[in-house]
C-alpha positions as CSV (number, residue, x, y, z in Angstrom):
1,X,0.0,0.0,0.0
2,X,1.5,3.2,-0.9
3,X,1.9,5.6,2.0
4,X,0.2,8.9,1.6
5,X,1.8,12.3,1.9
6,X,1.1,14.3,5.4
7,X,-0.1,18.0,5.1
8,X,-2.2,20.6,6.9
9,X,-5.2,19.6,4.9
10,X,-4.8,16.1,6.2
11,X,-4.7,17.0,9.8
12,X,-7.5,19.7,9.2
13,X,-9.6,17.0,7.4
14,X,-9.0,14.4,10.2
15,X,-10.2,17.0,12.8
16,X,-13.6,18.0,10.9
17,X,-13.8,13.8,10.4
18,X,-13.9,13.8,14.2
19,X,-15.4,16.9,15.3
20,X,-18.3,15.6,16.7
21,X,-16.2,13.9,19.3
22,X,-13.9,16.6,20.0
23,X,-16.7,19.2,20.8
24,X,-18.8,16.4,22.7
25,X,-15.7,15.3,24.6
26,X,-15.1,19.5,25.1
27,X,-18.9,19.9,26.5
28,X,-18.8,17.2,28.9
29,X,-15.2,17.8,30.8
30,X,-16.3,21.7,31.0
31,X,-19.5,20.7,32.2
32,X,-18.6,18.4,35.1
33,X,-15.3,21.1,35.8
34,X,-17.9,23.9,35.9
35,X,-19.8,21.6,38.4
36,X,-16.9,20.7,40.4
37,X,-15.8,24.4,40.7
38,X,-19.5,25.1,42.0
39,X,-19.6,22.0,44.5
40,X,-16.0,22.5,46.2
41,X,-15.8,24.1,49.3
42,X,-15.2,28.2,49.7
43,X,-11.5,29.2,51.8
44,X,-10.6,32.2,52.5
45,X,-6.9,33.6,53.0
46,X,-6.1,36.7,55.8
47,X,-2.3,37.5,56.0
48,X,-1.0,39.5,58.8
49,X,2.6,41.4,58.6
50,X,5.3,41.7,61.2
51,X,8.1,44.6,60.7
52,X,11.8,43.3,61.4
53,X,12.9,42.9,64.9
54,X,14.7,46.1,65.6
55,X,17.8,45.9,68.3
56,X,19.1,48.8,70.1
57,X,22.8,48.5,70.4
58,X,25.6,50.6,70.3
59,X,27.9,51.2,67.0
60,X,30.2,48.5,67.6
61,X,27.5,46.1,67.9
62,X,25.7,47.2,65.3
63,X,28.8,46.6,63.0
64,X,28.8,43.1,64.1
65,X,25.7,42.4,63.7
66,X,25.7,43.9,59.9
67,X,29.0,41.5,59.1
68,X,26.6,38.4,61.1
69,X,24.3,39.0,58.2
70,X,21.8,41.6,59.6
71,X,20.8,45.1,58.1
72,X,20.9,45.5,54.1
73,X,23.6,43.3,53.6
74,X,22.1,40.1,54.6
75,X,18.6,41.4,52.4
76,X,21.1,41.6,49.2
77,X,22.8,38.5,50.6
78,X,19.3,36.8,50.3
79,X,18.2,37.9,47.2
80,X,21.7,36.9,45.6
81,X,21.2,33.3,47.8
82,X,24.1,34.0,49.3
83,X,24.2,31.3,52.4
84,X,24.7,31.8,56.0
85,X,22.7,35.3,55.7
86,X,20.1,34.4,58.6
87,X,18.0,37.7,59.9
88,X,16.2,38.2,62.9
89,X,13.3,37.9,60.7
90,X,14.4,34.5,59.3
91,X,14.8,33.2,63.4
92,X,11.1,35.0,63.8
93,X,9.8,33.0,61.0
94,X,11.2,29.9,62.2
95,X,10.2,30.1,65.5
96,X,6.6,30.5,63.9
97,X,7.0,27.2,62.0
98,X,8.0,25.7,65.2
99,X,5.8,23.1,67.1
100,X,5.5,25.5,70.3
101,X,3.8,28.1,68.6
102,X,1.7,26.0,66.8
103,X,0.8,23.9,69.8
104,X,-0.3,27.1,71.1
105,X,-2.3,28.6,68.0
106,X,-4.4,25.4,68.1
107,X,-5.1,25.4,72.0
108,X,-5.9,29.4,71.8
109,X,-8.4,28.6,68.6
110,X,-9.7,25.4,69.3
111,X,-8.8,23.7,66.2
112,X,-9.2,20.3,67.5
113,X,-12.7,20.9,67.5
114,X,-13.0,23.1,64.3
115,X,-10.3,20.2,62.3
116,X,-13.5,17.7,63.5
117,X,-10.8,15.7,65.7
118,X,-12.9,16.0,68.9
119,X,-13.4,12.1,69.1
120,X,-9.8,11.0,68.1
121,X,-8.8,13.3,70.8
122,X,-11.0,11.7,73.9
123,X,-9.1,8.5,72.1
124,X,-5.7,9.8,71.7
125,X,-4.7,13.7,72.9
126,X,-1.3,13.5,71.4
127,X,-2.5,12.0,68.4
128,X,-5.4,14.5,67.9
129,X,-3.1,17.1,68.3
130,X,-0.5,16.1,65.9
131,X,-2.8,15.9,63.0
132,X,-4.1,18.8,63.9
133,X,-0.9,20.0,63.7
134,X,-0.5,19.1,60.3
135,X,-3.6,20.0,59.2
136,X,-2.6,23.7,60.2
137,X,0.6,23.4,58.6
138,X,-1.0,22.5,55.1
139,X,-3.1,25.7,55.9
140,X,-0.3,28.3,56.9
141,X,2.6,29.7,55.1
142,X,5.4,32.2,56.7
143,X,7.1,34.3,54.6
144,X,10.3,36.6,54.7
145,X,10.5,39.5,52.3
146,X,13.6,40.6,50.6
147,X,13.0,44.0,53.1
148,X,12.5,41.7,56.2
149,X,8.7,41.8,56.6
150,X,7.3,38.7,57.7
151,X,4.0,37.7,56.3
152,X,1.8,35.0,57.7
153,X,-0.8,33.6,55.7
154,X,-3.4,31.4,56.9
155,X,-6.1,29.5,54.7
156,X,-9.4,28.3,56.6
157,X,-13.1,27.5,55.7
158,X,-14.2,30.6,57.4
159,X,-13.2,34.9,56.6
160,X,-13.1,35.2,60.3
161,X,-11.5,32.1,61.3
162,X,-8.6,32.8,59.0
163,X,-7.8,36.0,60.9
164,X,-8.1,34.5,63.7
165,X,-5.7,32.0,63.1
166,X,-3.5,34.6,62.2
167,X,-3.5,37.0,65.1
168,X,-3.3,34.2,67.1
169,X,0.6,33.0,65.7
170,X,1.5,36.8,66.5
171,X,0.2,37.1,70.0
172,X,2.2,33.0,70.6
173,X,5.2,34.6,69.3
174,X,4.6,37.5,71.5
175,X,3.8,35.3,74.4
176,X,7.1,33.3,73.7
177,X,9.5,36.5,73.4
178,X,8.2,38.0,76.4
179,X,7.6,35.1,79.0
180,X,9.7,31.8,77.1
181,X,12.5,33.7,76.3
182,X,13.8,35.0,79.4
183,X,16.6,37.3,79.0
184,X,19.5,38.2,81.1
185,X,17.7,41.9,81.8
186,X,14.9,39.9,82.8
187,X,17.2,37.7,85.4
188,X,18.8,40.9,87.1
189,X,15.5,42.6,87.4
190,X,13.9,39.8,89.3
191,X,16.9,39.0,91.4
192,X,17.5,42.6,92.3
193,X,14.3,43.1,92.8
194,X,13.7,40.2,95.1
195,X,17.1,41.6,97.0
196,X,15.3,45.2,97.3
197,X,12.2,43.5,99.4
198,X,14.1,41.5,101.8
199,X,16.6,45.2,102.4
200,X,13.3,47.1,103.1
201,X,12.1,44.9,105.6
202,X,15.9,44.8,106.9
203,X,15.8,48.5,107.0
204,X,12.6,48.6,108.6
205,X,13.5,46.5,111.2
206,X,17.2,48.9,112.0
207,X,15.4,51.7,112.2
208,X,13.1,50.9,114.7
209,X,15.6,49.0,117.1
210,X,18.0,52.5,116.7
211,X,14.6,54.4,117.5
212,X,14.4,52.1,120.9
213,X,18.0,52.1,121.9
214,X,18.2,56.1,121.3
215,X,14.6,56.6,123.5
216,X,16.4,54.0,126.5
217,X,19.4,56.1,126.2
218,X,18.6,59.9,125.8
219,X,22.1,61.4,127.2
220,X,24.3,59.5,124.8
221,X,25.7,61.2,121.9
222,X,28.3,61.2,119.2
223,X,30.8,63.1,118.1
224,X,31.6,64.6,115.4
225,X,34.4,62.4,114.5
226,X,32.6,59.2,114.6
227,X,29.6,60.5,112.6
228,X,32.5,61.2,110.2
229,X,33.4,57.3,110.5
230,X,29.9,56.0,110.5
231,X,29.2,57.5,106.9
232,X,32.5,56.8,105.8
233,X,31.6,53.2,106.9
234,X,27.9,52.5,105.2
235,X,29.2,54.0,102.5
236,X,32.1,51.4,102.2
237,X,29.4,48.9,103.2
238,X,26.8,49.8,100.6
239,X,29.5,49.4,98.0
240,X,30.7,46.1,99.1
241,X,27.3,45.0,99.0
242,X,26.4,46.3,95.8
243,X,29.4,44.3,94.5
244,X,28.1,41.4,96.1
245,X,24.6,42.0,94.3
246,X,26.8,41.9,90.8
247,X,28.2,39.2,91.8
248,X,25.6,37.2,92.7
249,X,24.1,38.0,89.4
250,X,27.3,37.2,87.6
251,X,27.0,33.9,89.4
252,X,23.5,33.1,87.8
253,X,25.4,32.6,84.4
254,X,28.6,32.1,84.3
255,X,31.4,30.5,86.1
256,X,33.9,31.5,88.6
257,X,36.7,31.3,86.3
258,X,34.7,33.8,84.3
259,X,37.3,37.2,84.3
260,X,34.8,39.4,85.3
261,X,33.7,37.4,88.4
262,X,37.2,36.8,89.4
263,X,37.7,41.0,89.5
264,X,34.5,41.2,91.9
265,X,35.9,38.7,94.0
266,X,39.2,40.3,94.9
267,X,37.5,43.7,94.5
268,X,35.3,42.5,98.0
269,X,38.0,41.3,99.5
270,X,40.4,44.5,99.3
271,X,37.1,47.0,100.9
272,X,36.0,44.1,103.6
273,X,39.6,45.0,105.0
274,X,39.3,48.9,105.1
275,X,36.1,48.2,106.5
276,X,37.5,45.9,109.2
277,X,40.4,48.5,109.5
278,X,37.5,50.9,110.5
279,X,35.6,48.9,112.7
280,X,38.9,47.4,115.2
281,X,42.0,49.4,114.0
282,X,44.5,49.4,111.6
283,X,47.5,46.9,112.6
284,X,50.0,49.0,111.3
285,X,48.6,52.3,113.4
286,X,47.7,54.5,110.9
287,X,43.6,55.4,111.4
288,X,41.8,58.7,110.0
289,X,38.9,58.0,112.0
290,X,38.2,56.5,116.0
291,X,38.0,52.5,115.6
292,X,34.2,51.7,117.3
293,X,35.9,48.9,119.4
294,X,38.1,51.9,121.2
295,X,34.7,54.0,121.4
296,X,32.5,53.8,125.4
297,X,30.1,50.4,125.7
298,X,27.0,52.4,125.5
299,X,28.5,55.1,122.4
300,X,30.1,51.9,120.7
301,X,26.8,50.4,120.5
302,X,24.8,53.6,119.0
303,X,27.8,53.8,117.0
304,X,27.3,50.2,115.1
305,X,23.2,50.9,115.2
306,X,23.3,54.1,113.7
307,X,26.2,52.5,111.5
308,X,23.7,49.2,110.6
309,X,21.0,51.9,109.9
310,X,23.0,53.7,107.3
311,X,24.9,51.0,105.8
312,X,20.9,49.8,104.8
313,X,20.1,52.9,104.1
314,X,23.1,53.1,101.5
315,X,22.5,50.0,100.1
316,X,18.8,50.7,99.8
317,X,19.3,53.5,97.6
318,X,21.6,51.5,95.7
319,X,19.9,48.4,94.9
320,X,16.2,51.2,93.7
321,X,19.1,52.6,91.3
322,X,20.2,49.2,90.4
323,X,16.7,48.0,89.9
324,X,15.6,50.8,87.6
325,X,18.9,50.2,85.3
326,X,17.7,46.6,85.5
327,X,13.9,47.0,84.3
328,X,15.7,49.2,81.4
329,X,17.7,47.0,80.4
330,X,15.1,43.8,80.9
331,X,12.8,46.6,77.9
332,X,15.7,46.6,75.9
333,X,16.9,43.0,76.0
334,X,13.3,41.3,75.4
335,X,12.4,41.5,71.9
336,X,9.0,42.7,71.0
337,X,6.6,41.9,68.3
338,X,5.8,44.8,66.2
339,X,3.0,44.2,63.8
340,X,2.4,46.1,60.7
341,X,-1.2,44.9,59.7
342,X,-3.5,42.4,61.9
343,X,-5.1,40.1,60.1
344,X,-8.6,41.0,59.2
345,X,-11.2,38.7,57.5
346,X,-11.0,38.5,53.9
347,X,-14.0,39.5,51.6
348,X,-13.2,37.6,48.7
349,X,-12.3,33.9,48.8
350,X,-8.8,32.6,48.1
351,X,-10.1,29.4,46.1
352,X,-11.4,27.3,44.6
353,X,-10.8,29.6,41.1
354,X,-13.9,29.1,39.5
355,X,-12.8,30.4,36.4
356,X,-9.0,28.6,36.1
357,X,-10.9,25.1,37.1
358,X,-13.4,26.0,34.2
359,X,-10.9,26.9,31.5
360,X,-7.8,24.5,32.7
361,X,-10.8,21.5,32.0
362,X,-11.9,22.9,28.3
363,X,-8.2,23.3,27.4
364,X,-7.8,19.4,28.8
365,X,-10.3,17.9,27.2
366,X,-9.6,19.7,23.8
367,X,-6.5,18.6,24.1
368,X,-7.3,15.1,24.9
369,X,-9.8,15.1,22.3
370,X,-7.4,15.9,19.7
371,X,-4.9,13.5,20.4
372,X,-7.7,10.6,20.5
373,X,-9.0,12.0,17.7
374,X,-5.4,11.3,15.6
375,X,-5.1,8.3,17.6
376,X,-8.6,6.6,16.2
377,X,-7.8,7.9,12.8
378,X,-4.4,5.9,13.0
379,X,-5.9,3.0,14.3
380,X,-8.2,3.1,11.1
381,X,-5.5,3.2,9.1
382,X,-3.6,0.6,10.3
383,X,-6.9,-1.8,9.8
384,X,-7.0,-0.8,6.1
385,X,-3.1,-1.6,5.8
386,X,-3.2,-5.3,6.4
387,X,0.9,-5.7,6.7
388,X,1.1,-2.6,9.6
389,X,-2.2,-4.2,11.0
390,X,-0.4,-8.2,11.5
391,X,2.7,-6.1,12.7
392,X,1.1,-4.4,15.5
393,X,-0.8,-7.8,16.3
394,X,2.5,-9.8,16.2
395,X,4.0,-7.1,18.9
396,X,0.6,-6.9,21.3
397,X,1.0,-11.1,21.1
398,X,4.3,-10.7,22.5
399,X,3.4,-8.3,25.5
400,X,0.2,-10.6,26.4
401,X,2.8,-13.5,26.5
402,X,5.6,-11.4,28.2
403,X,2.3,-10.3,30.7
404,X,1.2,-13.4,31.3
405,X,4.3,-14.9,32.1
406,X,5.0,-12.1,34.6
407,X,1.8,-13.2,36.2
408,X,2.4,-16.7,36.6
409,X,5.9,-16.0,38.1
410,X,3.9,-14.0,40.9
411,X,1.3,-16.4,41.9
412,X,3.9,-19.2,42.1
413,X,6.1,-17.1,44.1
414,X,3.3,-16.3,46.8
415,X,2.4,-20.1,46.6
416,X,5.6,-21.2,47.6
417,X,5.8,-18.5,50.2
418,X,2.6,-19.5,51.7
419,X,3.6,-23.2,51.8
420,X,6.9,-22.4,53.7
421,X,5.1,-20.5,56.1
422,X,2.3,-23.3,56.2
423,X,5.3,-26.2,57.1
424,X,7.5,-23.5,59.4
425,X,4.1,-23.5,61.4
């Protein structure tokens, strides 16, 4: 049979030949995608923004922290793809991705419940929550801009649900900044703070036994001298125990090999012996002021109250200083959240696309009925060609027999497996 020359007019003609079954195949695909597009469910998307996390520091830090990738270096670092260019956004963003916050967003919103997992979890809690977990996952996406914004994007069933999804990863990451993440401002604060309470009642507690001892014993005075050596001696005091509040607070994270710690140490030790130069004597004879051991029994004792008194009163004053430095420094340590937009709920839905469904399945199936259109007029053509037609046969004989060979190789296989089983037992 001679074979026949292939033009445009033959394809043209083979497509009017089978145009009823292109435009029939057409009108049912776009029918049932049009129906589809109609019958899947509505979500909606909200998206809330975060701004950067900004960090006071001083120039030197700063510097440091633009060569650690922060600032507009690490942006252009991560639009070239350079690695190692993390931001404080990018550690935001993770920490959003992370199971905490997440564990958190589905407790605050309830999304056992709204997931319909309520009776796997009266089953299994840790179960129900991990696929709820999941779920959420499939439904959220975190983003980092090239300018550092973070954007998180939550997909839900409901407009309002969706923001609240949303606002409820920004307060968890707030939550976890502010009360997880305890800084070392936060540390000094409480521990100075809880210092400042127990010196209050301390002081409390002098005062009123001077205020006693000086009513018992109206007559006895001090001189002028040994005021001199009193406040020279709560001062000293107050400082040594000021010292000892750093170092106690040095103590709560690092070691005592730590430099720092080590120059407190012999710092106390140098003032605790002018002070107990100033209390009994220097051994060596040289003393600016009156020792309180060489003072009269009764003055000696009014002495070390009134001494006690202002030593308290010293350190007092200097732990409120201390605290106030601490609760600025505990503001500038923890980082904040600061949000840009809250999520609000959408208006429009986010999908299905009614229209992309619709056109995606009349582009398919025109497609498709092309290419079986081709294919039908092929396989008529190879009918009519008697020689291509015993070809093709010969070649789909050989598959069945390869098939079929394939097949009994399997089942004999699992029978021989089930037998050995069968005698093992």
């Amino acid at each position: 049979m001679e074979e026949k020359k292939v033009s445009i007019h033959t394809y043209i003609s083979v497509l009017i030949k089978r145009r009823k079954l292109i435009l029939l195949n057409c009108a049912i695909v776009t029918f049932f995608a049009l129906i589809l597009s109609l019958v899947l469910p509505k979500y909606y998307k909200a998206t809330a923004i975060l701004l950067p996390p900004v960090e006071e520091s001083t120039d030197i830090l700063a510097f440091s922290s633009f060569l650690q990738g922060g600032g507009t270096f690490s942006s252009l670092g991560r639009k070239a793809g350079l690695p190692g260019m993390t931001t404080p956004s990018d550690i935001f963003a993770a920490i959003l991705k992370s199971r905490t916050i997440m564990e958190g967003v589905v407790k605050e919103c309830d999304l056992i419940k709204v997931y319909k997992l309520k009776k796997l979890e009266g089953k299994n809690l840790l179960l129900a929550m991990e696929r709820t977990i999941r779920i959420l996952s499939g439904f959220t996406e975190i983003e980092v801009s090239s300018e550092g914004l973070i954007s998180v994007n939550v997909v839900a069933k409901e407009p309002e649900l969706s923001a609240e999804i949303a606002n409820a990863y920004i307060s968890e990451l707030d939550y976890f900044n502010r009360e997880i993440n305890m800084t070392r401002g936060k540390r000094t604060r409480e521990f100075i703070e809880k210092r400042l309470k127990e010196e209050e009642i301390i002081l409390k507690a002098m005062e009123d036994s001077l205020k006693k001892f000086q009513e018992k014993n109206r007559t006895v005075s001090l001189t002028d001298e040994m005021e001199a050596a009193i406040k020279s001696a709560a001062d000293l005091k107050a400082q040594i125990m000021g010292f000892q509040v750093q170092l106690d607070v040095m103590r709560s994270y690092a070691t005592e090999d730590n430099p720092r710690v080590m120059q407190l140490k012999r710092q106390i030790k140098e003032m605790e012996k002018q002070l107990a130069g100033m209390e009994f004597g220097d051994k060596k004879g040289k003393e600016f002021f009156t020792p309180f051991s060489k003072a009269p029994a009764i003055g000696m004792e009014l002495a070390r109250r009134m001494r006690d008194v202002k030593i308290h009163e010293e350190v007092f004053t200097l732990l409120t200083q201390q605290y106030e430095q601490a609760k600025i420094q505990e503001a500038r340590d923890t980082p904040t959240v600061q949000i840009l937009d809250h999520a609000i709920p959408p208006t429009k839905k986010y999908k299905p696309k009614r229209l992309f469904i619709v056109l995606g399945g009349f582009f398919l199936s025109l497609f498709s009925g092309i290419m079986f259109a081709f294919f039908s007029e092929y396989l008529d053509r190879v009918r009519e060609d008697k020689e291509k037609y015993d070809e093709w046969k010969k070649i789909i004989e050989v598959l069945r027999h390869d098939f079929g060979s394939f097949k009994k190789n399997i089942f004999k296989h699992r029978s021989f497996t089930d037998e050995t089983i069968i005698k093992t037992d």
